[in-house]
C-alpha positions as CSV (number, residue, x, y, z in Angstrom):
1,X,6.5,-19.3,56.5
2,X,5.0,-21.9,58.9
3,X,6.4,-25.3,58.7
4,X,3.5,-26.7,59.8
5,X,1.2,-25.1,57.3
6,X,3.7,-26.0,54.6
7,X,3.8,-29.6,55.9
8,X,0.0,-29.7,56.2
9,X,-1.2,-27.9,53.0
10,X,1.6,-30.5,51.5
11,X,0.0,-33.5,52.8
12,X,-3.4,-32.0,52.0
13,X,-2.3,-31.3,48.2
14,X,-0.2,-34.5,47.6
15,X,-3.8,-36.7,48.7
16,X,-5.9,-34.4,46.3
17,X,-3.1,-34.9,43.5
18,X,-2.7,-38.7,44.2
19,X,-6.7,-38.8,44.6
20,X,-7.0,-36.6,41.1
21,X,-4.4,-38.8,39.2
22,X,-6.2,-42.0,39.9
23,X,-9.7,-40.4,39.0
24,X,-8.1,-39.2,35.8
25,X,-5.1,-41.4,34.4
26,X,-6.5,-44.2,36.1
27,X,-10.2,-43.8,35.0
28,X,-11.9,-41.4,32.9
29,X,-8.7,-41.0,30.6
30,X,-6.7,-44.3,30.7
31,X,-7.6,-45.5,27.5
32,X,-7.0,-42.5,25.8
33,X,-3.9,-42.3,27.2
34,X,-3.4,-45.8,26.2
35,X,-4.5,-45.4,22.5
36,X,-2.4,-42.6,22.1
37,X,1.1,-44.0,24.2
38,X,3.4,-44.9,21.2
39,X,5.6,-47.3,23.9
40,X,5.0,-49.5,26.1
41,X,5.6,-47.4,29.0
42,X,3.5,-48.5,31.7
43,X,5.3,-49.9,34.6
44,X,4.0,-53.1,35.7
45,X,3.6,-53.6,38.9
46,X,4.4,-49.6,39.6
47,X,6.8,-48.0,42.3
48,X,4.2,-46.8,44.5
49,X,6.7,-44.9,46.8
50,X,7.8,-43.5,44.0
51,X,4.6,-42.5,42.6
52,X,3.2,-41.0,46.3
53,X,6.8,-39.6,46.7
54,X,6.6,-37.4,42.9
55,X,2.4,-36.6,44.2
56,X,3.7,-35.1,47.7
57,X,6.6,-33.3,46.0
58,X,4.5,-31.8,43.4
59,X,2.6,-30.2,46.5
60,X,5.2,-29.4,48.1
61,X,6.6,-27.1,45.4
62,X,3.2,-25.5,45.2
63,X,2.9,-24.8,49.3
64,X,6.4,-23.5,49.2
65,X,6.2,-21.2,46.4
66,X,2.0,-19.9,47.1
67,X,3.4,-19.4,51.1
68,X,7.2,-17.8,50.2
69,X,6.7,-15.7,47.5
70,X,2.9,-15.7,46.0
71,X,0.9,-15.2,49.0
72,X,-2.0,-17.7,48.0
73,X,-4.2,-18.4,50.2
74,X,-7.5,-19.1,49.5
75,X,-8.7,-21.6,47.1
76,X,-9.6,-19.7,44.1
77,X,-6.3,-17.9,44.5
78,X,-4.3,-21.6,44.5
79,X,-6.8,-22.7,41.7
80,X,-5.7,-20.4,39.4
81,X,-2.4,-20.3,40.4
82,X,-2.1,-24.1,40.4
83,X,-3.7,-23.9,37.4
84,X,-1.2,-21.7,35.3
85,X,1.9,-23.7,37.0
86,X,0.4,-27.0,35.9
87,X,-0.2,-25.9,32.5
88,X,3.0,-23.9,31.8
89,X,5.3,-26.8,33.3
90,X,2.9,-29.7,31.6
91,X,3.3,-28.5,28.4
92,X,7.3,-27.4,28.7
93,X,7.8,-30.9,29.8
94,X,5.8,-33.0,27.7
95,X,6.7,-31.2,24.5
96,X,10.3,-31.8,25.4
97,X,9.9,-35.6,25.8
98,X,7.9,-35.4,22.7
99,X,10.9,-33.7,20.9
100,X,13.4,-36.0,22.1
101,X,11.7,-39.4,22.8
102,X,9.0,-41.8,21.4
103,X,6.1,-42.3,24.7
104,X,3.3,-40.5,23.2
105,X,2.0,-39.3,19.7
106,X,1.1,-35.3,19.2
107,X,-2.4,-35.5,20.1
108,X,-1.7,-37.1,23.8
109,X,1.4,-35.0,24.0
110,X,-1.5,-32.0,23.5
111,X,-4.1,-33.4,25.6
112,X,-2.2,-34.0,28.9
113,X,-1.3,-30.7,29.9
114,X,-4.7,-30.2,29.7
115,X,-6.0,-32.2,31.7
116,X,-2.8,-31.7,34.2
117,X,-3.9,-28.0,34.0
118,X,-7.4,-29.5,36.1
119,X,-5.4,-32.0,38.2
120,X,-2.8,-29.0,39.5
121,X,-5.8,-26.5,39.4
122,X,-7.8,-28.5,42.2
123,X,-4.8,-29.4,44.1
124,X,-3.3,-25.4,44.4
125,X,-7.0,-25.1,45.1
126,X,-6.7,-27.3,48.2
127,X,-3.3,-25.6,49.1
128,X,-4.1,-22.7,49.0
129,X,-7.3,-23.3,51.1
130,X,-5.1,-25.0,53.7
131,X,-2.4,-22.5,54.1
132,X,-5.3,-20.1,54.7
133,X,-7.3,-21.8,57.3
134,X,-7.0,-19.7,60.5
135,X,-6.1,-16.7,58.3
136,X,-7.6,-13.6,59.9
137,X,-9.6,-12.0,57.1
């Protein structure tokens, strides 16, 4: 494994995450989202280190394991396996905090992995892509 690939196709997939979360939370689904929060959750003003920090992370975990043990790397290949990590962890996740806390009724709890499924999609897309570039076919 190159570091600089990993740090690169990191970078790449925490922007298209971060990029993707805005379009998404932030836009087309916010007041979904909203109508179906059961808390005030929302953090006013947010962390934003925090909130690039968990984006760049997230890619990170995806370079490392498409580079160390998957071998992705195209951007089909990190699309779908993006997308199967994003909905397998979204769901684990949310239907915990659903089980054991009071943020979001059954329906949002239902609807986010869904569209976290796209989000991670497009971003192991972009990984992918980037730890491929200079590839020799």
């Amino acid at each position: 494994m190159k570091i600089d690939k990993l740090l690169l196709s990191t970078l790449a997939g925490g922007v298209a995450y971060f990029i993707l979360g805005f379009l998404m939370y932030g836009m087309l689904f916010m007041k979904f989202f909203e109508a179906h929060s059961t808390s005030s959750a929302m953090k006013d003003p947010m962390d934003w280190w925090a909130l690039i920090l968990g984006n760049l992370i997230w890619a990170l975990f995806l370079a490392y394991v498409f580079s160390r043990w998957a071998s992705v790397s195209t951007f089909m290949g990190g699309l779908k396996a993006g997308a199967v990590i994003g909905l397998l962890v979204t769901l684990a996740f949310d239907l915990t905090i659903f089980g054991t806390s009071d943020m979001m009724d059954l329906t949002g709890t239902l609807v986010d992995p869904i569209v976290n499924t796209i989000m991670t999609g497009i971003t192991g897309g972009v990984v992918g892509w980037v730890l491929g570039m200079g590839a020799s076919k």
